[in-house]
Biopython code that builds the backbone (N, CA, C, O; Angstrom):
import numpy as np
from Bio.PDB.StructureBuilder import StructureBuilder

atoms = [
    (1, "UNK", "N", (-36.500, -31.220, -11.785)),
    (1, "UNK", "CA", (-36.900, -30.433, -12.931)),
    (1, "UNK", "C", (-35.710, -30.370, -13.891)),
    (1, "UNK", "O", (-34.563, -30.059, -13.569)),
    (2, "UNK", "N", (-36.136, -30.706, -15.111)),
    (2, "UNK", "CA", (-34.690, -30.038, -15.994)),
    (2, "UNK", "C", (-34.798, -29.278, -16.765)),
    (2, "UNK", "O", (-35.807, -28.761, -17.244)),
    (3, "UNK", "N", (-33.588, -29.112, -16.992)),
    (3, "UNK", "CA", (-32.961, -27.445, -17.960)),
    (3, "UNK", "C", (-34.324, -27.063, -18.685)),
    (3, "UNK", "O", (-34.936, -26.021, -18.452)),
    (4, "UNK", "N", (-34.902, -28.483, -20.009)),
    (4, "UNK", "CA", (-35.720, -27.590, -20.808)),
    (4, "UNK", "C", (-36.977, -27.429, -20.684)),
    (4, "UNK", "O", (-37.712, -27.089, -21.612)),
    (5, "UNK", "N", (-37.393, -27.690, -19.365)),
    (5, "UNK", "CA", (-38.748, -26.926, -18.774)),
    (5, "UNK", "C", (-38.620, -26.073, -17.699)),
    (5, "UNK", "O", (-39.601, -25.785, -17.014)),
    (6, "UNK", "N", (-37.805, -25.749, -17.533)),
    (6, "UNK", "CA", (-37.163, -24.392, -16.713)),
    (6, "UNK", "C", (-36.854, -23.415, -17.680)),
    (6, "UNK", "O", (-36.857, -22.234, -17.332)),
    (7, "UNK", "N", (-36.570, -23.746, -18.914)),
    (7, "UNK", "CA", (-36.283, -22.572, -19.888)),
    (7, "UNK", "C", (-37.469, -22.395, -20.430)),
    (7, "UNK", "O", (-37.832, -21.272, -20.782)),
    (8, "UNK", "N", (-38.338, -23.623, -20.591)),
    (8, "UNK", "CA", (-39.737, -23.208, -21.146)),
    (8, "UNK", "C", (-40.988, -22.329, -19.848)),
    (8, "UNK", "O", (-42.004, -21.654, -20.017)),
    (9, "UNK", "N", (-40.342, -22.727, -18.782)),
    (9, "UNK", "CA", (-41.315, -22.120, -17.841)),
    (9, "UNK", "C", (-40.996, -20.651, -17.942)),
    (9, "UNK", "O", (-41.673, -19.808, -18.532)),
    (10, "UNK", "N", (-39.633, -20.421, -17.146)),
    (10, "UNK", "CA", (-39.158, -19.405, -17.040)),
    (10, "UNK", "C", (-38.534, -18.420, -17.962)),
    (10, "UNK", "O", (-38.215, -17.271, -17.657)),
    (11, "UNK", "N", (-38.386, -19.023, -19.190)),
    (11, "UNK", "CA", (-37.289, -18.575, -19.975)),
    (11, "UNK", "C", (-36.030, -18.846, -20.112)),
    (11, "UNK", "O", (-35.507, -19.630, -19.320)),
    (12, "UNK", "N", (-35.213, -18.193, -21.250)),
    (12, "UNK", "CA", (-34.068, -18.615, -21.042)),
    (12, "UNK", "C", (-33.210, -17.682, -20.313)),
    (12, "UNK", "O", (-32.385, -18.154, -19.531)),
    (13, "UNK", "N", (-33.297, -16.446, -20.465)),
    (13, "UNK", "CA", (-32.594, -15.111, -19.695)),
    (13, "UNK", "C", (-32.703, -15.412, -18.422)),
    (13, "UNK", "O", (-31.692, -15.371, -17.722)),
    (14, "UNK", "N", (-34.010, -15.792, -17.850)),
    (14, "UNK", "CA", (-33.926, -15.762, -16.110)),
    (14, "UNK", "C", (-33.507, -17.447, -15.786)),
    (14, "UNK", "O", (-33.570, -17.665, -14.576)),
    (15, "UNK", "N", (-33.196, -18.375, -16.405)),
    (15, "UNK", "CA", (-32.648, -19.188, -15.741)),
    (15, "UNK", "C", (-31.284, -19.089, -16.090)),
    (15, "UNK", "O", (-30.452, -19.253, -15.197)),
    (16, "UNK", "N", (-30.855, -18.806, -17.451)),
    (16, "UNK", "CA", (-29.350, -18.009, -17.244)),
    (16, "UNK", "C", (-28.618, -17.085, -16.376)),
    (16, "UNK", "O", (-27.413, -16.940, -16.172)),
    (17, "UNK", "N", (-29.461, -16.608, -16.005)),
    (17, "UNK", "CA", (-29.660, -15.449, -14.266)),
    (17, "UNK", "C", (-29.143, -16.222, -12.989)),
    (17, "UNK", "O", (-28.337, -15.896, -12.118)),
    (18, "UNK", "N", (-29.968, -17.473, -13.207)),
    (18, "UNK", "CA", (-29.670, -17.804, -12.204)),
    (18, "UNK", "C", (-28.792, -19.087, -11.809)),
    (18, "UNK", "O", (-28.643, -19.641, -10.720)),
    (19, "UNK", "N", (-28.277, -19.357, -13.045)),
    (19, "UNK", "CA", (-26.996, -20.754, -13.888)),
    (19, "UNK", "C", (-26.006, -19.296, -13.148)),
    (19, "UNK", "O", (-25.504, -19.633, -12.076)),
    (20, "UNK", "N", (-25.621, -17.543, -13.625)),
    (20, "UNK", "CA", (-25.090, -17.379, -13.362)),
    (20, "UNK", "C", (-24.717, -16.798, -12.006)),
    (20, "UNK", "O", (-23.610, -16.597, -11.505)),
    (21, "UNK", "N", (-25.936, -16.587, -11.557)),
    (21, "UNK", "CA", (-26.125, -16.666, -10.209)),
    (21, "UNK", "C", (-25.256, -17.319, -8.910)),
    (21, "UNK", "O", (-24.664, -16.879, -7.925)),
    (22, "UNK", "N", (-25.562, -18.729, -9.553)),
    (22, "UNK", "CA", (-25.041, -20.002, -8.628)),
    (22, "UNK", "C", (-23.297, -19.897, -9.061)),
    (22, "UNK", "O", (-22.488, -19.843, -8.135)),
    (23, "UNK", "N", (-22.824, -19.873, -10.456)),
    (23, "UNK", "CA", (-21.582, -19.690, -10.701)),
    (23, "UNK", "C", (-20.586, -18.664, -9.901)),
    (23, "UNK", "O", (-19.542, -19.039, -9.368)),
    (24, "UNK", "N", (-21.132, -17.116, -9.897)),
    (24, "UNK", "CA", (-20.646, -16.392, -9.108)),
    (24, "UNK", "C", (-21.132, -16.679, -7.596)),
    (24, "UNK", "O", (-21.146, -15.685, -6.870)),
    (25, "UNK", "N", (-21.400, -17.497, -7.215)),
    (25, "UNK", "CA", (-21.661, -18.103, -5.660)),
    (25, "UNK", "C", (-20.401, -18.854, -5.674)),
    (25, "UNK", "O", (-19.486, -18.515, -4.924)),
    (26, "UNK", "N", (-20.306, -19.699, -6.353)),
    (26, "UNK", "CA", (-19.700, -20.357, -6.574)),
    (26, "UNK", "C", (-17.749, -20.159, -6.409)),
    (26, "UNK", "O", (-17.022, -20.636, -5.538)),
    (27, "UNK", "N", (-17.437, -19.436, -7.400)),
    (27, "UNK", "CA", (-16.724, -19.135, -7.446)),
    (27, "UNK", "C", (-15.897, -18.269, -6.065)),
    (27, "UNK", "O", (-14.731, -18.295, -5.674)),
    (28, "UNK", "N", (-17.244, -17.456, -5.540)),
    (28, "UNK", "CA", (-16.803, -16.753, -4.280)),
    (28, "UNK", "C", (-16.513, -17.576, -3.173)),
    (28, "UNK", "O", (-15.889, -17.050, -2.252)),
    (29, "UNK", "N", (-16.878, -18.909, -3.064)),
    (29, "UNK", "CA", (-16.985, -19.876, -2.161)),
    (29, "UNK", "C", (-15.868, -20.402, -2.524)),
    (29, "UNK", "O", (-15.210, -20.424, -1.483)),
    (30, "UNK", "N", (-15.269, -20.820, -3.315)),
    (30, "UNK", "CA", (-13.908, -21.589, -3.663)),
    (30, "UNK", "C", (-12.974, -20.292, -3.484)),
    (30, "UNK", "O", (-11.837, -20.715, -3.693)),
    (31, "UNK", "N", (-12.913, -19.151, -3.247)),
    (31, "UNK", "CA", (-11.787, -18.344, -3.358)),
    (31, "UNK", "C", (-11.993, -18.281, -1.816)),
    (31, "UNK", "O", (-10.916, -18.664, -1.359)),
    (32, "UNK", "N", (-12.551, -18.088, -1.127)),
    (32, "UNK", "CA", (-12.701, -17.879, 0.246)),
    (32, "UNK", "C", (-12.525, -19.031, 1.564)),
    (32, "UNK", "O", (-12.436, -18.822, 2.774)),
    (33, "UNK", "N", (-12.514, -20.508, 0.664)),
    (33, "UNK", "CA", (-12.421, -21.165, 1.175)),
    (33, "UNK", "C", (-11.094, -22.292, 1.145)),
    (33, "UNK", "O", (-10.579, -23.050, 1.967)),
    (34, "UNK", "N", (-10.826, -21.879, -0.529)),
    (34, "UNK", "CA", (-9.661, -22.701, -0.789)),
    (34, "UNK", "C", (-8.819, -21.607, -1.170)),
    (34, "UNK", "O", (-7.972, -21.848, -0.309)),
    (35, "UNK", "N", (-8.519, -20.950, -1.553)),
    (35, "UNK", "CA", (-7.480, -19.641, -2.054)),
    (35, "UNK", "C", (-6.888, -19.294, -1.381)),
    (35, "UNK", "O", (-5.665, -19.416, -1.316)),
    (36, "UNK", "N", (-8.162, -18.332, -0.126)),
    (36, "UNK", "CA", (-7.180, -17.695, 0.687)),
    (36, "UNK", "C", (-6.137, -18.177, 1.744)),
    (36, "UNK", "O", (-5.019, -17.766, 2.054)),
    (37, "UNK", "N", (-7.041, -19.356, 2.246)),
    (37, "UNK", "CA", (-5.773, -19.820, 3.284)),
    (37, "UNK", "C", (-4.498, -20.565, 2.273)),
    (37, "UNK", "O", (-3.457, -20.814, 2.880)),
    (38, "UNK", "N", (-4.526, -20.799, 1.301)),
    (38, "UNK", "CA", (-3.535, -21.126, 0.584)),
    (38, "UNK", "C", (-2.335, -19.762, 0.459)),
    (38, "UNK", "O", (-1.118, -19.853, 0.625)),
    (39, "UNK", "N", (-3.038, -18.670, 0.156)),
    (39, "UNK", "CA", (-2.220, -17.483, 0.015)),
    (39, "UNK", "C", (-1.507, -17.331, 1.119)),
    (39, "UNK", "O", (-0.283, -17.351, 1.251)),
    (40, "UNK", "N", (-2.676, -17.117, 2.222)),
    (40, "UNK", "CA", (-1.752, -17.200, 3.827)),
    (40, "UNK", "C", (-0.477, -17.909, 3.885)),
    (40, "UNK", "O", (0.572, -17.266, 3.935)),
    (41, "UNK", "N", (-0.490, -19.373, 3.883)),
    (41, "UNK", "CA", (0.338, -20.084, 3.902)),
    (41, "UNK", "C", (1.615, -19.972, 3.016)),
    (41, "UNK", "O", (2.658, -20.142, 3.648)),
    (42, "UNK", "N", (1.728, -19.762, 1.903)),
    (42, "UNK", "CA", (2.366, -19.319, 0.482)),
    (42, "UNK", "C", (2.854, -17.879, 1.603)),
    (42, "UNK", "O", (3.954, -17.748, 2.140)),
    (43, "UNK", "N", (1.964, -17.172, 1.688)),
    (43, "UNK", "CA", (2.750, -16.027, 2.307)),
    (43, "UNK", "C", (3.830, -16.199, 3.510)),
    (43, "UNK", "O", (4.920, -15.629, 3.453)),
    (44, "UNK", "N", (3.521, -16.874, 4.405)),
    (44, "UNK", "CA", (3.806, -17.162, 5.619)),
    (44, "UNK", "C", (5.562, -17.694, 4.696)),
    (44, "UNK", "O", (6.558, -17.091, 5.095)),
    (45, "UNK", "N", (5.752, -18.723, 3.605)),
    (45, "UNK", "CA", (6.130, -19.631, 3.721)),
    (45, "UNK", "C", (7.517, -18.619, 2.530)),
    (45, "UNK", "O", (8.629, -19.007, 2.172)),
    (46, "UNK", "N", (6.959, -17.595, 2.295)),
    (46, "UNK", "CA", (7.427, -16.587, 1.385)),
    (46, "UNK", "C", (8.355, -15.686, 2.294)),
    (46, "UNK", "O", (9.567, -15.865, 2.178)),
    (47, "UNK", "N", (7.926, -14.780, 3.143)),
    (47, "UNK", "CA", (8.609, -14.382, 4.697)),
    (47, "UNK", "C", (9.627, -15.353, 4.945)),
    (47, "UNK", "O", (10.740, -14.827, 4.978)),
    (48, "UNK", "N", (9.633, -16.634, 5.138)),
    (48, "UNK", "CA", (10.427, -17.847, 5.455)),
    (48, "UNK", "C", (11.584, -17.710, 4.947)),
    (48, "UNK", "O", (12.625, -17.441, 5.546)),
    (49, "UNK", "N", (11.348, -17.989, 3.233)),
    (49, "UNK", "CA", (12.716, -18.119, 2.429)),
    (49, "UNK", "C", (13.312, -16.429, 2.291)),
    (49, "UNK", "O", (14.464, -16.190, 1.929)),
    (50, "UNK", "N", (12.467, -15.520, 2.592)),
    (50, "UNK", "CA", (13.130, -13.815, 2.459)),
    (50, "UNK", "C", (14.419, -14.307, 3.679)),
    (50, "UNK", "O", (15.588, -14.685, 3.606)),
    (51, "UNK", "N", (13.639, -14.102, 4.541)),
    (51, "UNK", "CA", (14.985, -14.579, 5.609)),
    (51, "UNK", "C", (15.716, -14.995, 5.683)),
    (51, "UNK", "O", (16.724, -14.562, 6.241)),
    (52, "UNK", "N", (15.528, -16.550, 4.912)),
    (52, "UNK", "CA", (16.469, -17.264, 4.652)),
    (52, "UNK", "C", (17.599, -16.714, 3.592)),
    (52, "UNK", "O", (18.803, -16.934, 3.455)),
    (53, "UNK", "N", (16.900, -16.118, 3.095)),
    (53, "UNK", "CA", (17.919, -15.778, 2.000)),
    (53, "UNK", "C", (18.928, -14.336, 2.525)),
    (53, "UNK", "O", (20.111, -14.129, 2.256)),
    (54, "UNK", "N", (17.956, -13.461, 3.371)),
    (54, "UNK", "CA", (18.971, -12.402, 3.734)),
    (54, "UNK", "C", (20.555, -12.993, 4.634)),
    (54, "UNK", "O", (21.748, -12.708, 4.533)),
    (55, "UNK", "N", (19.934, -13.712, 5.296)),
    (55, "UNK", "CA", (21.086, -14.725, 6.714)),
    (55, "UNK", "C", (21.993, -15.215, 5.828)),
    (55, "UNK", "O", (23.095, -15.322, 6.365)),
    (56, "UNK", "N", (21.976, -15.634, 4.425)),
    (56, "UNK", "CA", (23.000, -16.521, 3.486)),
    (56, "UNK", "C", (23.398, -15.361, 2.856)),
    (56, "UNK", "O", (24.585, -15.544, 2.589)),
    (57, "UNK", "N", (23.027, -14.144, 2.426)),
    (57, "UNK", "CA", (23.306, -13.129, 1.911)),
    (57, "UNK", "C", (24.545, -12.825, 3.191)),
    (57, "UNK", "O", (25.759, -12.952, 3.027)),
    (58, "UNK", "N", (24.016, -12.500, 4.163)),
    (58, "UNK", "CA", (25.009, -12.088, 5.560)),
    (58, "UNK", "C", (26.088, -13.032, 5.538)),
    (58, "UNK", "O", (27.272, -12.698, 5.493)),
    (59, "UNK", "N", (25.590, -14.438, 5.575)),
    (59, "UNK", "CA", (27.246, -15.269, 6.040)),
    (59, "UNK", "C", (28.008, -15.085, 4.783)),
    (59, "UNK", "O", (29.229, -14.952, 4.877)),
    (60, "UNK", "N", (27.243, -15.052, 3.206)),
    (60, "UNK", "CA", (28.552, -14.830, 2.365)),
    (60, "UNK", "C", (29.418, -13.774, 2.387)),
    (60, "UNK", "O", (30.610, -13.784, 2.077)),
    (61, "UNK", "N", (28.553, -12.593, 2.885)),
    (61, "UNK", "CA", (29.231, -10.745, 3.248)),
    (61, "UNK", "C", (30.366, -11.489, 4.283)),
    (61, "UNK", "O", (31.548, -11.178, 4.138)),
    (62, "UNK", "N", (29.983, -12.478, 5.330)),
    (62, "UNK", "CA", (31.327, -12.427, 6.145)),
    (62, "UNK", "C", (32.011, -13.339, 5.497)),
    (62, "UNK", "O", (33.118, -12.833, 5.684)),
    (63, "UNK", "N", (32.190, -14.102, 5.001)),
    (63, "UNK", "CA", (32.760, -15.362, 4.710)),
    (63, "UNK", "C", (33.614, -14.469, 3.743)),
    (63, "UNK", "O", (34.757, -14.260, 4.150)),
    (64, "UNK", "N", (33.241, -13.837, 2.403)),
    (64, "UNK", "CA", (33.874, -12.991, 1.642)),
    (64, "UNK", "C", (34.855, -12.065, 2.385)),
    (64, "UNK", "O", (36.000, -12.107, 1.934)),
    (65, "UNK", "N", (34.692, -11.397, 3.227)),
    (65, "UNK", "CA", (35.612, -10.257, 4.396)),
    (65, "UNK", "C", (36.203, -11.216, 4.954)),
    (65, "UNK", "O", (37.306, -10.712, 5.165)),
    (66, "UNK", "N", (36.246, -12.220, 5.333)),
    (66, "UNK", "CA", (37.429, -13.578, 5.900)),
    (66, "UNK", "C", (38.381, -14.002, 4.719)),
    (66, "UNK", "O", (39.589, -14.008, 4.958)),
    (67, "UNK", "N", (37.958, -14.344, 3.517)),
    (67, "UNK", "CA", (38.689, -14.753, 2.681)),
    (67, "UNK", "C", (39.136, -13.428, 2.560)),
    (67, "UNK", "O", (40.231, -13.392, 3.121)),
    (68, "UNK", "N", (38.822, -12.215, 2.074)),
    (68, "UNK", "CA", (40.159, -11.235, 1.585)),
    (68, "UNK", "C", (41.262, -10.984, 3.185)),
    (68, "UNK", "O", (42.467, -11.097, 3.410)),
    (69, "UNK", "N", (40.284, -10.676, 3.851)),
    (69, "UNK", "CA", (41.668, -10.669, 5.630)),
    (69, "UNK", "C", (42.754, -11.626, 5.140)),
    (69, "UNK", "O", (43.951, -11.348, 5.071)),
    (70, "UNK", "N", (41.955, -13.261, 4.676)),
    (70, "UNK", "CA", (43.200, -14.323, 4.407)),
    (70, "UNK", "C", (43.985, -13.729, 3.700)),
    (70, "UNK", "O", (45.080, -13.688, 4.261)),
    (71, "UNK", "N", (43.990, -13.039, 2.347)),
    (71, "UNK", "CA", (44.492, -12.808, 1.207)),
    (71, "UNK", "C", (45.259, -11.711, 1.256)),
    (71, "UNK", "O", (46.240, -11.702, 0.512)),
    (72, "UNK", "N", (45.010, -10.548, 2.119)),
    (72, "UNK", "CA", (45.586, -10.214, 2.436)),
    (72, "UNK", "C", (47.074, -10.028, 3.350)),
    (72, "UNK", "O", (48.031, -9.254, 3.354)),
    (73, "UNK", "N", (46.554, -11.416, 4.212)),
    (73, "UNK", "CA", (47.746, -11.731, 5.350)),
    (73, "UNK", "C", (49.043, -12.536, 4.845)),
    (73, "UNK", "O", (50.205, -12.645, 5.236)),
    (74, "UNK", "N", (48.182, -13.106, 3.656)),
    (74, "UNK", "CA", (48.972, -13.890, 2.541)),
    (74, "UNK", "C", (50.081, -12.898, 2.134)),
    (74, "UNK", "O", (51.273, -12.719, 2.385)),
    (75, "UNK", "N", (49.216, -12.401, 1.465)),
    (75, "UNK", "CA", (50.092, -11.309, 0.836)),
    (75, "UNK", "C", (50.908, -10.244, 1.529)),
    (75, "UNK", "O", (51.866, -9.688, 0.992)),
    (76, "UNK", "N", (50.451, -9.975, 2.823)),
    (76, "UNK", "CA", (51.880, -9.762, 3.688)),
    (76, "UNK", "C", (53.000, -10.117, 3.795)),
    (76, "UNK", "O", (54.072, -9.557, 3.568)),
    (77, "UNK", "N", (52.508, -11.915, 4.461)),
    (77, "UNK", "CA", (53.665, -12.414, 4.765)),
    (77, "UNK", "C", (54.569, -12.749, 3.521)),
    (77, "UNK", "O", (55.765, -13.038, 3.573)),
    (78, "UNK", "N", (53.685, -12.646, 2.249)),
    (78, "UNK", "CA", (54.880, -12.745, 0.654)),
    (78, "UNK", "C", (55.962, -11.707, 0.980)),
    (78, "UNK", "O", (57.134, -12.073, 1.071)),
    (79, "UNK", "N", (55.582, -10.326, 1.172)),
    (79, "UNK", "CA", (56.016, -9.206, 0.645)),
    (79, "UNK", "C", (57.374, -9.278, 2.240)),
    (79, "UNK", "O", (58.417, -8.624, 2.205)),
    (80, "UNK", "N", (57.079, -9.972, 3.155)),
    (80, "UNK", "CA", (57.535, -9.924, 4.117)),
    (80, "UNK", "C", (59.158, -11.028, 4.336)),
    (80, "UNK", "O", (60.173, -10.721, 4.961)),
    (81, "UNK", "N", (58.944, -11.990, 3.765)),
    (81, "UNK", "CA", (59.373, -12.862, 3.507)),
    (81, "UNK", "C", (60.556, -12.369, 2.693)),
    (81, "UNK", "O", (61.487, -11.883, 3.336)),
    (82, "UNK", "N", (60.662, -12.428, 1.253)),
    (82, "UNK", "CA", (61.974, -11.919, 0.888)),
    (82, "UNK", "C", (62.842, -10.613, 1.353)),
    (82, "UNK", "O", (63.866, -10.116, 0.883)),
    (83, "UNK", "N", (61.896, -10.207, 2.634)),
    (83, "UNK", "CA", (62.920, -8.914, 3.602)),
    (83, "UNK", "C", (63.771, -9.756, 4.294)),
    (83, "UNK", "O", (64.871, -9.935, 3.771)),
    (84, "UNK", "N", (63.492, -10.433, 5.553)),
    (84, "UNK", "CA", (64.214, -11.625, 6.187)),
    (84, "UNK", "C", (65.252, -11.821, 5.702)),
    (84, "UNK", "O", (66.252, -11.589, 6.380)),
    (85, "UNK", "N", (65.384, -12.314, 4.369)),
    (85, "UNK", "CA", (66.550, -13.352, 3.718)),
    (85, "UNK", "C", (67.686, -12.423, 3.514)),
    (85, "UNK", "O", (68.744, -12.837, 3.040)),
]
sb = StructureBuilder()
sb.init_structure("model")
sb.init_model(0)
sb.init_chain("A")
sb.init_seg("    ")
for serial, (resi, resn, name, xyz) in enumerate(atoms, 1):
    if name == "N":
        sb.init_residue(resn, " ", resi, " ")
    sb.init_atom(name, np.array(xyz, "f"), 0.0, 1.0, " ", f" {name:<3s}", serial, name[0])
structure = sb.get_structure()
């Protein structure tokens, strides 16, 4: 059957009814089927890099507290050094 004896049978309001009918089917079927497990995954994969990023946040906190200890010991042995002589 096409469009313009479906609009002549039925009208145009009730087969627009049901053009939008099938659209919002539609649409609910692609979000439920392709969306969400995409989000899942995206989420899953989101958690991933948080972590990742706190652990590199952590080794620079130590790596930073190693370099000043250095800088400091440095600067000891400066201040230490022209006592000796």
């Amino acid at each position: 059957m096409d469009i313009a004896q479906a609009i002549s049978d039925y009208g145009f309001p009730m087969v627009m009814a049901v053009g939008m009918g099938y659209f919002i089917y539609y649409i609910w079927w692609f979000i439920g089927e392709k969306v969400d497990p995409a989000l899942g995954k995206m989420h899953v994969a989101l958690i991933r890099v948080i972590d990742q990023t706190r652990m590199l946040d952590q080794d620079l906190i130590r790596l930073q507290q190693k370099v000043d200890v250095v800088l400091e010991y440095r600067e000891n042995e400066k201040k230490r050094k022209p006592n000796e002589n």
